[in-house]
DRENSEPA-390484 format. One line per field, with one value per residue (C-alpha): x, y, z; residue in three letters; residue number from 0. Coordinates in steps of 0.02 Angstrom, whole numbers, plus 50000, padded with zeros to 5 digits. Layout:
DRENSEPA-390484
xx [X/...];
yy [Y/...];
zz [Z/...];
res [ALA/...];
n [NUM/...];
end
This chain:
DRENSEPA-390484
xx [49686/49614/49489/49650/49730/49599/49572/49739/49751/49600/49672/49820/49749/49633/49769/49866/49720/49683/49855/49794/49685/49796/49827/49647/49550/49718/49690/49509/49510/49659/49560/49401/49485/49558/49406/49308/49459/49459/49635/49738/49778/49854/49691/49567/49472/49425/49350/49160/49193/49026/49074/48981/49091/49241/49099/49087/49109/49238/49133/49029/49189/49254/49080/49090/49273/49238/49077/49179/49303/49203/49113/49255/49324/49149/49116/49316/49309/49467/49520/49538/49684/49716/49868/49923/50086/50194/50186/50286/50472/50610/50703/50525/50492/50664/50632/50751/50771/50775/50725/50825/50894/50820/50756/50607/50468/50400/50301/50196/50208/50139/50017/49954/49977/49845/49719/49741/49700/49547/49477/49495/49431/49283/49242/49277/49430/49509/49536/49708/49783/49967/50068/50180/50309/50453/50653/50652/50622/50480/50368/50412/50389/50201/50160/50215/50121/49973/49943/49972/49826/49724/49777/49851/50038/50028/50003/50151/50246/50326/50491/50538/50636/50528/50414/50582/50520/50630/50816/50857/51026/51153/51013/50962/51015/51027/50897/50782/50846/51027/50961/50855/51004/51127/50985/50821/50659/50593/50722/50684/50496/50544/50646/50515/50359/50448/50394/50588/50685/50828/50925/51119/51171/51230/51435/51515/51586/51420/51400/51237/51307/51177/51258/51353/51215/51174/50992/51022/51126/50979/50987/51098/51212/51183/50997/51008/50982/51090/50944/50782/50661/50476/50435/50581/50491/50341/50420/50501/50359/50254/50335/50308/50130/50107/50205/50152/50012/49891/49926/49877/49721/49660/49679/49556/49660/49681/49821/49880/50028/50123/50236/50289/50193/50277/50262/50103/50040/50142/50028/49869/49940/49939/49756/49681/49785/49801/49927/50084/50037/49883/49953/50073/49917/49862/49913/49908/49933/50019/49912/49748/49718/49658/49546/49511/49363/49392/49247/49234/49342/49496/49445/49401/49231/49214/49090/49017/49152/49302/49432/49440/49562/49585/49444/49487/49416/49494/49430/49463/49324/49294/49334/49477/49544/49530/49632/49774/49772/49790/49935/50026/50027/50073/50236/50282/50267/50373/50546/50527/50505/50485/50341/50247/50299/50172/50052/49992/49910/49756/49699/49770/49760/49734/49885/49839/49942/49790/49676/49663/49676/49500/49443/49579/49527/49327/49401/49436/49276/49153/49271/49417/49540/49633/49753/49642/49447/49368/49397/49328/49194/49067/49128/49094];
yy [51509/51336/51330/51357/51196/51098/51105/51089/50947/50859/50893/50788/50641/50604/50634/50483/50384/50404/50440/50392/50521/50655/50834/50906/50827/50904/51076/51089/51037/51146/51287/51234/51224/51407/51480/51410/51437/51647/51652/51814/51756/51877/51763/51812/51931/51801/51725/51745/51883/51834/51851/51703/51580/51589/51558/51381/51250/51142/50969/51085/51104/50937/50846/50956/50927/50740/50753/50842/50711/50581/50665/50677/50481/50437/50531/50477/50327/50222/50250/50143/50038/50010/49882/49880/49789/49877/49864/49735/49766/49762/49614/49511/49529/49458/49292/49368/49344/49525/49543/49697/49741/49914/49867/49978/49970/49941/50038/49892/49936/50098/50047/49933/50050/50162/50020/50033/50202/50186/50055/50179/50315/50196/50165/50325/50267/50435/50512/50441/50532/50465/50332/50212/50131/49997/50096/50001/50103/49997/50038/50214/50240/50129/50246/50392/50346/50282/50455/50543/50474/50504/50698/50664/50683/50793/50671/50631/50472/50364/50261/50108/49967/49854/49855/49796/49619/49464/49466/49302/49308/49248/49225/49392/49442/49270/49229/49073/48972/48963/48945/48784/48719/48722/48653/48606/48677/48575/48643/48816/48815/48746/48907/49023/48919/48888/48985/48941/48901/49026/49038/49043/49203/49353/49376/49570/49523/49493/49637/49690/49706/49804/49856/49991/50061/50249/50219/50112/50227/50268/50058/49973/49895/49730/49737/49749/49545/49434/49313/49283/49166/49235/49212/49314/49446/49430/49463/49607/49702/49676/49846/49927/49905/49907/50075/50192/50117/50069/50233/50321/50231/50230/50416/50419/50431/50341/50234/50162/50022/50017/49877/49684/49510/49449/49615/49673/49474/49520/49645/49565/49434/49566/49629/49471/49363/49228/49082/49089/48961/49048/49200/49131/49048/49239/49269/49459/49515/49665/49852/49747/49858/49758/49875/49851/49926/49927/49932/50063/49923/49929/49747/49709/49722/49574/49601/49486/49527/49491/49372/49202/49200/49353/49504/49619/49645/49686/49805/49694/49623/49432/49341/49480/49434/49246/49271/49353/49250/49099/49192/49252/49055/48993/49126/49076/48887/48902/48946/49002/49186/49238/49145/49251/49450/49561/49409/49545/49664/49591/49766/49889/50049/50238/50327/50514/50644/50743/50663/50717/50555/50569/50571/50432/50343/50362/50318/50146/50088/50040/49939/49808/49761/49619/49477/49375/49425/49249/49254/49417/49451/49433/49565/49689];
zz [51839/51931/51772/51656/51761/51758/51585/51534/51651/51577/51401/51441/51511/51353/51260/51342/51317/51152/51056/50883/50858/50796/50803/50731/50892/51014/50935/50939/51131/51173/51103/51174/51334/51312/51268/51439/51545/51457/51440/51399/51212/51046/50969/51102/51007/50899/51059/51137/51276/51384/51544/51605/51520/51644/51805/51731/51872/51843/51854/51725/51613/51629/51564/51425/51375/51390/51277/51132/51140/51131/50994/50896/50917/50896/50712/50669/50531/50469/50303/50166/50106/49907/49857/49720/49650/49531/49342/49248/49262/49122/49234/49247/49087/48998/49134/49267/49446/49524/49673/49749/49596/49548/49362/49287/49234/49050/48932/48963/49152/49149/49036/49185/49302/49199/49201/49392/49369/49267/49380/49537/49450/49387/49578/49633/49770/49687/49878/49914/50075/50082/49967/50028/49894/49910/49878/49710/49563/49478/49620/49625/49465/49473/49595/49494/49334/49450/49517/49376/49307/49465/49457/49611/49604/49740/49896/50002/49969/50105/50043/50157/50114/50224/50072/49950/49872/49914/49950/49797/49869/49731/49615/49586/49420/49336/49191/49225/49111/49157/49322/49254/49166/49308/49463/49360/49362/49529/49626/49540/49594/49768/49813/49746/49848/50000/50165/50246/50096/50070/49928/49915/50010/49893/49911/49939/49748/49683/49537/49613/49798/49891/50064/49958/49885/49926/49943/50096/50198/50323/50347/50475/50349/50449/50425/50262/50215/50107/50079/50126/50143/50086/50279/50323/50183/50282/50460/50403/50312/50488/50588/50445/50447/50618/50664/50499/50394/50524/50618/50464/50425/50605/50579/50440/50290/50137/50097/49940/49943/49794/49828/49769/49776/49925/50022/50001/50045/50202/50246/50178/50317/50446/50406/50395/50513/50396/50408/50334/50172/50159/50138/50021/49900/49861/49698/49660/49473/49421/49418/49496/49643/49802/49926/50096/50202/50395/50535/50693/50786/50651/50547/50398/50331/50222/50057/49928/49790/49896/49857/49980/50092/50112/50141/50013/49842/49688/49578/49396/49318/49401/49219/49178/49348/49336/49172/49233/49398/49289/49168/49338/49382/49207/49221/49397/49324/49192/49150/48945/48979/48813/48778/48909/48862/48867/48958/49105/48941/48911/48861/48737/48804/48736/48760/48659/48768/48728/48812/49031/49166/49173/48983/48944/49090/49032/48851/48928/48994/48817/48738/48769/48644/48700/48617/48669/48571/48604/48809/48823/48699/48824/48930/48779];
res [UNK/UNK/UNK/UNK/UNK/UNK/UNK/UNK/UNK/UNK/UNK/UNK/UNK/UNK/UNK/UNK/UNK/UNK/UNK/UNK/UNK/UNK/UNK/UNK/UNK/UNK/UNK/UNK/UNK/UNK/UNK/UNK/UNK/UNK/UNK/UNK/UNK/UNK/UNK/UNK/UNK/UNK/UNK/UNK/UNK/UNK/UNK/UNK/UNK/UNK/UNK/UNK/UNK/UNK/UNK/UNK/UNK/UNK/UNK/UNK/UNK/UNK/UNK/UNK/UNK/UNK/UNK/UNK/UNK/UNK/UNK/UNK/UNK/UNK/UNK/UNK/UNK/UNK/UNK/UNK/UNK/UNK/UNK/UNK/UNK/UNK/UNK/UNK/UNK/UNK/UNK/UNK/UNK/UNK/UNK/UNK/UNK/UNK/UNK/UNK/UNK/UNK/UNK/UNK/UNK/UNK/UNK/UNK/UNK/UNK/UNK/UNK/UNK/UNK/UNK/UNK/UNK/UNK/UNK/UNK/UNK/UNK/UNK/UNK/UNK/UNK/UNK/UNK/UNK/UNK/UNK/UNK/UNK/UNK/UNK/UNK/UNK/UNK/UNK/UNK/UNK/UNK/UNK/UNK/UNK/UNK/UNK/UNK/UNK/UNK/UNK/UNK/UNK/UNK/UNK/UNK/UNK/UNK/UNK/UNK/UNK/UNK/UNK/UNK/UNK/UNK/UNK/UNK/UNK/UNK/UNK/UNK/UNK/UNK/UNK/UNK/UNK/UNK/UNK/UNK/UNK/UNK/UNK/UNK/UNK/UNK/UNK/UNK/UNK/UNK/UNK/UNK/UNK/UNK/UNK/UNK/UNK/UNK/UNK/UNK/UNK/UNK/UNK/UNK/UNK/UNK/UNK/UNK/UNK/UNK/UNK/UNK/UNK/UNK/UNK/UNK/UNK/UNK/UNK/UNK/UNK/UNK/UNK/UNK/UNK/UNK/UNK/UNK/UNK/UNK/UNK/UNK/UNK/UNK/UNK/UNK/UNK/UNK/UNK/UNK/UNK/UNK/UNK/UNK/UNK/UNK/UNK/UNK/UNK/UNK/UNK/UNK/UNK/UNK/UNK/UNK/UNK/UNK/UNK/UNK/UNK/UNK/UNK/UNK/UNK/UNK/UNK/UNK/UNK/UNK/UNK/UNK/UNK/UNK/UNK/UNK/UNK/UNK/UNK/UNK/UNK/UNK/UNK/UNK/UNK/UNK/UNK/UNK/UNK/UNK/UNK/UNK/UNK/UNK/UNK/UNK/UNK/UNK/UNK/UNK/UNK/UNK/UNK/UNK/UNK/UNK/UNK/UNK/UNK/UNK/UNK/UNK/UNK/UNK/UNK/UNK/UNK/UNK/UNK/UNK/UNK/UNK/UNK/UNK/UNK/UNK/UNK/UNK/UNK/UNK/UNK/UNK/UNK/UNK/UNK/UNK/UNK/UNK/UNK/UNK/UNK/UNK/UNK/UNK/UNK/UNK/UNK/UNK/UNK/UNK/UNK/UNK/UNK/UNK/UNK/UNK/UNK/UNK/UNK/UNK/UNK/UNK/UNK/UNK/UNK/UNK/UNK/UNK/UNK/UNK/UNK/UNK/UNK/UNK/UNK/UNK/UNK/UNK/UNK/UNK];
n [0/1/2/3/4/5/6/7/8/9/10/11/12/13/14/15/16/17/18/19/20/21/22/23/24/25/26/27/28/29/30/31/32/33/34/35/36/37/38/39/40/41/42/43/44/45/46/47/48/49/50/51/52/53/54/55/56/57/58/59/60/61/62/63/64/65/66/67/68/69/70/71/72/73/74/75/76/77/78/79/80/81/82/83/84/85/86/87/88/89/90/91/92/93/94/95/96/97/98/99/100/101/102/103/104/105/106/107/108/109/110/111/112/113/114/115/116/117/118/119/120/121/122/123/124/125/126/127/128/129/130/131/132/133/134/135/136/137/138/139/140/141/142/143/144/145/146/147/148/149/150/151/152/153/154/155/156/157/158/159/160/161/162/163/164/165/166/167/168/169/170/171/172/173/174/175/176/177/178/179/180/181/182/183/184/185/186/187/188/189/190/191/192/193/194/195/196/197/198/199/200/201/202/203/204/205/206/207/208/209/210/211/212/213/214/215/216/217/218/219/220/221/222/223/224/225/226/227/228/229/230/231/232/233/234/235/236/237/238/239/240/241/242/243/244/245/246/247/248/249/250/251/252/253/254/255/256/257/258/259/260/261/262/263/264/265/266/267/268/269/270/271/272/273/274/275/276/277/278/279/280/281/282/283/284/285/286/287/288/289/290/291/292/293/294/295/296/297/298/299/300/301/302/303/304/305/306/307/308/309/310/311/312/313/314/315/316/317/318/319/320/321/322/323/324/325/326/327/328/329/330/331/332/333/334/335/336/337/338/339/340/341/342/343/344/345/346/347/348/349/350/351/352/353/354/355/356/357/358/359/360/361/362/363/364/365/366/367/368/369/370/371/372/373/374/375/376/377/378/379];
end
């Protein structure tokens, strides 16, 4: 019975101190623990019956205990975190402010979201533990298509609405060019680049009112915002991170973000503690997946392919990524939406229903049709 104590005793205070290390390590020492101690158990035929285990001393029994938890910590490596922002929505693609507005995605959304795919399955970052998406449909639905074509639709999914994108306030809904007719485009690309600038708050007879909606009924209605600044975006992605996706990698598993610009530089702001304009200078394109390795003491392990500021690498091509850096700029720049449809598919896909993730992702790798032959012929 004092060897049952002292090992249950022992078993609590390393559980105190290390917390993040989960149930598997708890269960292996509780049973570890049982088996010295030669408790009465339904299980205890399953356990060694020498009747020289239970004459252990307990110094003996507590070195032990001690050495398989700190074998366990010791062998324990963080996982890996893949962002990825959501393919092009219906509302981004006719030139529209959406922000909370639940608009989906495209055909040429999911298309991008396949080319995610491919270029995971490429590297072989296939071994995604647990998904975290936004409560807006486009990055749902991302997320959906996006695991489909891993053969992963499986995996849990985590909804918060700490991942939403920017609250536009009273803008959200209105097309860019009415918006550039009635304040001009400087004023226009001040409230989109500003870290503080909020736009006019959204009114209760707004048509896209978002207190009322059902999705938000776990939300204190007054947390819910009415505009936001991209630093109040920021602030409010950083519990998120924090309290469930850290957690989870520290645990060891694999996370994939499928979220918005202004979110997922949020967390990329966490992760690499960069300043608030730097962070806001990351330009992330649509289905470009952005990985992140982390070291024994939870940072990031920089590598020769990632992307200044920040210590993540994508997984595009350098020149494909340049491109659509460049068209992601040229969109944000400009107000003529219409010019830039279908800009983010610089690759026509394969889309036989015939074909499995992994043969229509392997489809995609010799060859690269694109609207534009003359940029890309060397990557042939």
């Amino acid at each position: 019975a004092s060897a049952t104590m002292y090992a249950l005793q022992a078993l609590k205070v390393h559980v105190q101190v290390l917390p993040h290390t989960g149930g598997s390590i708890n269960f292996i020492a509780s049973q570890w623990a049982l088996r010295s101690a030669k408790i009465d158990h339904p299980s205890s035929c399953l356990l060694d019956t020498d009747a020289r285990e239970h004459r252990r001393k307990p110094n003996s029994l507590m070195t032990q205990f001690m050495n398989l938890i700190n074998s366990k910590v010791r062998r324990r490596k963080m996982g890996r975190l893949l962002l990825v922002r959501h393919g092009e929505s219906e509302m981004n693609s006719a030139g529209s402010f959406t922000g909370w507005i639940d608009s989906d995605i495209t055909p040429n959304g999911r298309k991008e979201m396949e080319h995610a795919a491919r270029l995971m399955l490429e590297r072989g970052y296939t071994d995604v533990d647990v998904v975290y998406t936004s409560m807006l449909k486009r990055s749902i639905r991302s997320s959906w298509a996006l695991m489909k074509e891993l053969d992963q639709i499986f995996r849990p999914v985590k909804k918060s609405w700490m991942l939403n994108q920017r609250m536009y306030g009273a803008f959200e809904g209105m097309a860019r060019e009415d918006l550039k007719a009635e304040i001009g485009m400087d004023r226009i690309a001040e409230y989109r680049r500003s870290l503080f600038l909020k736009p006019p708050p959204m009114s209760e007879a707004h048509p896209r009112w978002h207190r009322d909606e059902s999705k938000y009924r776990h939300v204190d209605r007054e947390d819910i915002p009415l505009t936001e600044s991209i630093w109040d975006c920021f602030q409010r992605v950083r519990p998120l991170y924090s309290s469930c996706i850290l957690p989870d990698l520290i645990s060891g598993k694999n996370v994939l973000v499928v979220a918005h610009d202004h979110s997922l530089r949020g967390i990329i702001r966490c992760i690499d503690h960069l300043s608030d304009q730097a962070a806001l200078d990351i330009v992330i394109p649509n289905g470009s997946p952005l990985v992140f390795e982390f070291g024994a003491d939870q940072r990031p392990i920089p590598n020769a392919d990632s992307f200044l500021p920040t210590s993540g690498a994508f997984l595009e091509n350098r020149r494909v990524l340049d491109m659509m850096i460049a068209k992601e700029k040229q969109w944000g720049n400009n107000s003529a939406a219409n010019e830039y449809k279908g800009m983010y598919s610089l690759i026509d896909y394969s889309t036989s229903s015939l074909m499995t993730p992994i043969m229509r992702g392997l489809s995609k790798v010799p060859y690269h049709k694109t609207t534009h032959p003359a940029d890309l012929s060397s990557l042939i």
